[in-house]
SEKOL-609730 format. One record per residue (C-alpha): x, y, z; chain; residue in three letters. Coordinates in nm, 3 decimals, always signed. Example, Ala and Ser with C-alpha at 12.3 -4.5 7.8 and 13.67 -1.06 7.14 Angstrom:
// SEKOL-609730
+---------+---------+---------+------+------+
:      px :      py :      pz : rofi : tivo :
+---------+---------+---------+------+------+
:  +1.230 :  -0.450 :  +0.780 :    A :  ALA :
:  +1.367 :  -0.106 :  +0.714 :    A :  SER :
+---------+---------+---------+------+------+
***
This chain:
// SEKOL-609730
+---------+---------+---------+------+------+
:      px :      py :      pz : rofi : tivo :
+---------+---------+---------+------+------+
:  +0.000 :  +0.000 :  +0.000 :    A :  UNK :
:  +0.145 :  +0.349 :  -0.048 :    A :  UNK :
:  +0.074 :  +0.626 :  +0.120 :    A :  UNK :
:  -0.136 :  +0.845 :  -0.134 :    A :  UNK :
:  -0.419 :  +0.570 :  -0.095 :    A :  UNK :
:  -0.447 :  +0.663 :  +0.283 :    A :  UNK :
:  -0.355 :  +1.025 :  +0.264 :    A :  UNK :
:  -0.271 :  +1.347 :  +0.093 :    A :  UNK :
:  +0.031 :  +1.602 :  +0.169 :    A :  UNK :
:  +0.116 :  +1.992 :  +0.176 :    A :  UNK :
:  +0.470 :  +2.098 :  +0.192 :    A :  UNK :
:  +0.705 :  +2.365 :  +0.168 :    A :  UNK :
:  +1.025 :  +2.499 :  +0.264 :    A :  UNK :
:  +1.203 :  +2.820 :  +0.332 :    A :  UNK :
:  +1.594 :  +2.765 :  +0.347 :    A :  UNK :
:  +1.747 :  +2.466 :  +0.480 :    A :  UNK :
:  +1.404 :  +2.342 :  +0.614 :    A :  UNK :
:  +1.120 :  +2.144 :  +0.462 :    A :  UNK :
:  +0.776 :  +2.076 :  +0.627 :    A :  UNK :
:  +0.524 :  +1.809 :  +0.470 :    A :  UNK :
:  +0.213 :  +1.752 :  +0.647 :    A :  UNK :
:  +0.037 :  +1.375 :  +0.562 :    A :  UNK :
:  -0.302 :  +1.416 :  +0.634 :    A :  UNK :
:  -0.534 :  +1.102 :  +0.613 :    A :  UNK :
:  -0.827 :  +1.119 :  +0.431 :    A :  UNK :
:  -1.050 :  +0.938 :  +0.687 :    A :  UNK :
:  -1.006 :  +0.983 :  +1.050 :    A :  UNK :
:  -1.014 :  +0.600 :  +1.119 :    A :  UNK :
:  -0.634 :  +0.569 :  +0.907 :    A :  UNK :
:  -0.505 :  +0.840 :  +1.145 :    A :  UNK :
:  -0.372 :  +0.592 :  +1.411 :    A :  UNK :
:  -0.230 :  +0.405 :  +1.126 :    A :  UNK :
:  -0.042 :  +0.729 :  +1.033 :    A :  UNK :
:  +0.112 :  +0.772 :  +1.379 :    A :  UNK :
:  +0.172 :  +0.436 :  +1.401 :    A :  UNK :
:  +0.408 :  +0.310 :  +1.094 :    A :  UNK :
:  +0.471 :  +0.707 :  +0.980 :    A :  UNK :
:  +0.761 :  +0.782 :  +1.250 :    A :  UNK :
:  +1.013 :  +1.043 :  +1.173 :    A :  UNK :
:  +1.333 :  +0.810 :  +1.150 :    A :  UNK :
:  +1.133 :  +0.652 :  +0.850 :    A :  UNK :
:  +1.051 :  +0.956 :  +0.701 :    A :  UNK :
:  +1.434 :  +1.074 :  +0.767 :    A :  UNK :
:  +1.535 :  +0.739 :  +0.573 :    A :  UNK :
:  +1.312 :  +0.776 :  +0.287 :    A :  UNK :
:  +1.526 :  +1.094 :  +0.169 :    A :  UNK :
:  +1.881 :  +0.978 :  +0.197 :    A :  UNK :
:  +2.105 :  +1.253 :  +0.127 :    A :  UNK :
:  +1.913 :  +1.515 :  +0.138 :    A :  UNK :
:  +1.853 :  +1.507 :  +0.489 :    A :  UNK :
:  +2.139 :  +1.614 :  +0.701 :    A :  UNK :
:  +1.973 :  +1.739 :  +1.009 :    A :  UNK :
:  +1.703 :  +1.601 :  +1.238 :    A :  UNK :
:  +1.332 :  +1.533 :  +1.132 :    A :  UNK :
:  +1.080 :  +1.640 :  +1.383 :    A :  UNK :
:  +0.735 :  +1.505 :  +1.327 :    A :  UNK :
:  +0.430 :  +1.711 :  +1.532 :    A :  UNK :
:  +0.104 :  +1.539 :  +1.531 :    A :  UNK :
:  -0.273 :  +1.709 :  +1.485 :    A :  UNK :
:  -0.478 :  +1.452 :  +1.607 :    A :  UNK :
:  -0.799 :  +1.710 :  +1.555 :    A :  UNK :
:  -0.726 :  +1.731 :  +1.166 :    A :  UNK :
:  -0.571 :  +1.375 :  +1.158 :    A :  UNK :
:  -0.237 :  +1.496 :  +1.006 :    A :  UNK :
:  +0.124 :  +1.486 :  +1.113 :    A :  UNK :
:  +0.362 :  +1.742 :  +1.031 :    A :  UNK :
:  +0.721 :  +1.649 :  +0.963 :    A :  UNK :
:  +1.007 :  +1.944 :  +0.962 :    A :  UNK :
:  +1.298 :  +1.840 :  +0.803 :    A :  UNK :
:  +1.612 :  +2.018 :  +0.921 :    A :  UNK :
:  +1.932 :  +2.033 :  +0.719 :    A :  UNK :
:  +1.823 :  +2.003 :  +0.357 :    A :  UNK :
:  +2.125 :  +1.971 :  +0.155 :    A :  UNK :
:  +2.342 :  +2.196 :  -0.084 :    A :  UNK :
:  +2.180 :  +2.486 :  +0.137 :    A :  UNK :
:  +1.824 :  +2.414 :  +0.074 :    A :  UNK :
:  +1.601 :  +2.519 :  -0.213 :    A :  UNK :
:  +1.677 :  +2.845 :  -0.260 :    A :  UNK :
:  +2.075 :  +2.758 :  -0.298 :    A :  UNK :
:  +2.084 :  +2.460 :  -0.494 :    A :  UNK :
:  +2.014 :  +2.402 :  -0.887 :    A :  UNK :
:  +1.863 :  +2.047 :  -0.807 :    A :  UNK :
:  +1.486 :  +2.058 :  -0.837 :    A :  UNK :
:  +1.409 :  +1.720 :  -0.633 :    A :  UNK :
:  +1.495 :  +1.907 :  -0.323 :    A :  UNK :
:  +1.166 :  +2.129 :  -0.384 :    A :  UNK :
:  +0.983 :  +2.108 :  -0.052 :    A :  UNK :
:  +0.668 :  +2.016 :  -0.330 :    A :  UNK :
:  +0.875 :  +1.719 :  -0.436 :    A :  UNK :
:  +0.920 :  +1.578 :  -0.116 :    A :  UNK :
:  +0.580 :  +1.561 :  -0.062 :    A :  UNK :
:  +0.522 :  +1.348 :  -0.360 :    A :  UNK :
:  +0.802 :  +1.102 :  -0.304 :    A :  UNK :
:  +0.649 :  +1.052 :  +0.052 :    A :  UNK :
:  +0.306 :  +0.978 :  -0.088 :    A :  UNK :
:  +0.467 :  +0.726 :  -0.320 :    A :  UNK :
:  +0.666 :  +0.523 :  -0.028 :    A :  UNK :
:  +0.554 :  +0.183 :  -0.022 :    A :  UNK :
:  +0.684 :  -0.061 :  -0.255 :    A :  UNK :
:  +0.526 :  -0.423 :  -0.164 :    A :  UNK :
:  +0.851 :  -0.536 :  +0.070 :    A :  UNK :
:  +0.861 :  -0.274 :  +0.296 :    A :  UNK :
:  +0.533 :  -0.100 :  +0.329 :    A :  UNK :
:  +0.475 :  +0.190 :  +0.560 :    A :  UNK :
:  +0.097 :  +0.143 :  +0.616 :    A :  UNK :
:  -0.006 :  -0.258 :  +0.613 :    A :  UNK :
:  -0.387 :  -0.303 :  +0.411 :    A :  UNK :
:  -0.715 :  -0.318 :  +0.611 :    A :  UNK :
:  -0.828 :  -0.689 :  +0.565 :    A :  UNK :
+---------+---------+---------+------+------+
***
């Protein structure tokens, strides 16, 4: 299961930080958010362009988390020439995680 079946996302960035908020679409995948969305994953699903710490806030009252991601590399987004480090695309390769080994949500049977 990936993410974007569960869940849409917001982002942004100003600098060397990034924010994406996953917010589920139902209420009743919320929990399922907290549980298997933790920020170490989220820190491991953008290897090298990370540096810093990931801080995730929950919203339990909108059913979202909020991750900020410290540290983005080459100086962030208004520094570097690579376009994948767009606070937008971040938010779409989070949505995508999932790849039938290592899933981030498991299915409702």
């Amino acid at each position: 299961m990936k993410l974007w079946q569960i869940a849409h996302a917001r982002s942004g960035d100003k600098g060397t930080i990034s924010n994406i908020s996953l917010i589920a679409f139902r209420a009743e995948d919320y929990a399922r958010l907290v549980r298997h969305v933790t920020a170490a994953r989220v820190r491991e699903r953008f290897p090298g362009l990370v540096t810093g710490e990931v801080r995730r806030y929950e919203l339990p009252s909108i059913a979202a988390l909020n991750f900020v991601l410290h540290g983005m590399a080459d100086g962030g987004v208004t520094r570097t020439l690579a376009l994948d480090t767009h606070g937008k695309s971040l938010s779409s390769a989070l949505l995508w995680f999932g790849d039938g080994a290592t899933l981030w949500c498991p299915p409702v049977h």
